[in-house]
TORTORVEX-226460 format. One record per residue (C-alpha): residue in three letters; chain; x, y, z. Coordinates in pm, whole numbers, plus 50000, padded with zeros to 5 digits. Last residue first. Example, Ala and Ser with C-alpha at 12.3 -4.5 7.8 and 13.67 -1.06 7.14 Angstrom:
2
+-----+----+-------+-------+-------+
!  aa ! ch !    px !    py !    pz !
+-----+----+-------+-------+-------+
! SER !  A ! 51367 ! 49894 ! 50714 !
! ALA !  A ! 51230 ! 49550 ! 50780 !
+-----+----+-------+-------+-------+
//
This chain:
80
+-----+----+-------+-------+-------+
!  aa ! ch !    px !    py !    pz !
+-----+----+-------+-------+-------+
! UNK !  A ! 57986 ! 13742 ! 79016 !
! UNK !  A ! 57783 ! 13903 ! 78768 !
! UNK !  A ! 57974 ! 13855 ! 78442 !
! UNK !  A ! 58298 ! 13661 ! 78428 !
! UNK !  A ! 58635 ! 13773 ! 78326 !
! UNK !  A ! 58788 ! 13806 ! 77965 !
! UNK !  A ! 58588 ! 14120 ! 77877 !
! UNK !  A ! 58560 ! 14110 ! 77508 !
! UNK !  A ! 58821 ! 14322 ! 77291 !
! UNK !  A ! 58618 ! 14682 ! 77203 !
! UNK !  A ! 58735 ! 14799 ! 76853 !
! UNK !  A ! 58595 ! 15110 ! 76809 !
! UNK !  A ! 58281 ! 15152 ! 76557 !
! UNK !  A ! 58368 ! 15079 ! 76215 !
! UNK !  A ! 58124 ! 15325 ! 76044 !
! UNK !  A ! 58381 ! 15571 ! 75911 !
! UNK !  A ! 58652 ! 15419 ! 75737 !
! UNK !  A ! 58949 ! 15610 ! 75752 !
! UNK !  A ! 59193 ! 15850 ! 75523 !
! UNK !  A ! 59581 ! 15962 ! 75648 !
! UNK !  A ! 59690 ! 15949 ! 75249 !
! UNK !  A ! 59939 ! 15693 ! 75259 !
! UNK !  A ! 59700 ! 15497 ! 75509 !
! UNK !  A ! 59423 ! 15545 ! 75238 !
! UNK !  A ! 59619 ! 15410 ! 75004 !
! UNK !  A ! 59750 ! 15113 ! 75112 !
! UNK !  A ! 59391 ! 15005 ! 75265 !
! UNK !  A ! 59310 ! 15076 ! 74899 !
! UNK !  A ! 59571 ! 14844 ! 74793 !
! UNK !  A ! 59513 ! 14547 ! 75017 !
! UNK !  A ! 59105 ! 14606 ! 74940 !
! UNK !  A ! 59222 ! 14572 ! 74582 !
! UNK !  A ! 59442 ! 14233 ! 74616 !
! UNK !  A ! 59137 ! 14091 ! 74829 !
! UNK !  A ! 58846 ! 14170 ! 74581 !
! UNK !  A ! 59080 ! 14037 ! 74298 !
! UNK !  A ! 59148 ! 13674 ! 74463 !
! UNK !  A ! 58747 ! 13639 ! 74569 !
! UNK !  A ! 58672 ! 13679 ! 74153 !
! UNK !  A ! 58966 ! 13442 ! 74097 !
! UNK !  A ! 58696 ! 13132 ! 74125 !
! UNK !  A ! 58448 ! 13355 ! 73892 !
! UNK !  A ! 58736 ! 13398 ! 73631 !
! UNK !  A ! 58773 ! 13067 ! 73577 !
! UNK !  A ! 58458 ! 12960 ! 73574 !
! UNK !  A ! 58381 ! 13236 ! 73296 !
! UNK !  A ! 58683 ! 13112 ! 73060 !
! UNK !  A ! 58979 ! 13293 ! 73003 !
! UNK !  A ! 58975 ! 13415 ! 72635 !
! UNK !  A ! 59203 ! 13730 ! 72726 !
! UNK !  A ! 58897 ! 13981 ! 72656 !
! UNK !  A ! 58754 ! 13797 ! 72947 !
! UNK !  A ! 59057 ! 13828 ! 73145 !
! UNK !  A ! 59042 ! 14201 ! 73102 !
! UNK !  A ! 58697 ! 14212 ! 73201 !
! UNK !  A ! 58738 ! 14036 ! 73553 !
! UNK !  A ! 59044 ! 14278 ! 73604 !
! UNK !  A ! 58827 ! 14610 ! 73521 !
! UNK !  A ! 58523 ! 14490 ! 73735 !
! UNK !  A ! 58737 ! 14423 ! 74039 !
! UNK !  A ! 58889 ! 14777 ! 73962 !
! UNK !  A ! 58530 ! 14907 ! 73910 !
! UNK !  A ! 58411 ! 14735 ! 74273 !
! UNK !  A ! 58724 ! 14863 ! 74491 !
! UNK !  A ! 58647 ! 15217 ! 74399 !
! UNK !  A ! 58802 ! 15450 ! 74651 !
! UNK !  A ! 58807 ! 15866 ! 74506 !
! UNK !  A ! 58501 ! 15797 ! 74340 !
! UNK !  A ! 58278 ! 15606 ! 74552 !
! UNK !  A ! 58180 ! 15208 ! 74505 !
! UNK !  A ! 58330 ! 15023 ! 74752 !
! UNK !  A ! 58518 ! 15234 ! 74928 !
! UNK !  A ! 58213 ! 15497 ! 74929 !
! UNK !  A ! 58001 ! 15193 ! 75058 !
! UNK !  A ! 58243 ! 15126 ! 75366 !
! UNK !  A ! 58191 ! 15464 ! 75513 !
! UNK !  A ! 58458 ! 15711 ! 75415 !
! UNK !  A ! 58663 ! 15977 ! 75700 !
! UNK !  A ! 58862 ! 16190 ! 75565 !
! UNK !  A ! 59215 ! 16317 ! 75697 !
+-----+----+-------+-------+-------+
//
């Protein structure tokens, strides 16, 4: 089990969200699809890939380092 930090998901080897979003953009530019177009899907790619890395890594036991623990906020009031 390895740990990453967000910026080797983004842009590491082994988890490389940014090239695949780069790969899809360019393949609908060598479709014809005009640049709006593609810059409205842009947020639709990101998604899809994080889905699949966060597939991935949970096939392969991986984490992301620097999320610290989730802590849910104390429901009751302070001081009193």
């Amino acid at each position: 089990m390895a740990k990453y930090t967000f910026e080797n998901i983004m842009y590491g080897e082994k988890y490389n969200i940014e090239s695949d979003v780069f790969m899809a953009a360019y393949e609908l530019v060598k479709q014809g699809v005009k640049p709006t177009n593609i810059r409205e899907q842009l947020r639709e790619f990101y998604v899809r890939e994080a889905i699949k890395t966060t597939i991935k890594m949970i096939k392969e036991g991986d984490s992301i380092s620097d999320i610290s623990e989730l802590q849910l906020p104390s429901l009751r009031k302070e001081g009193k």
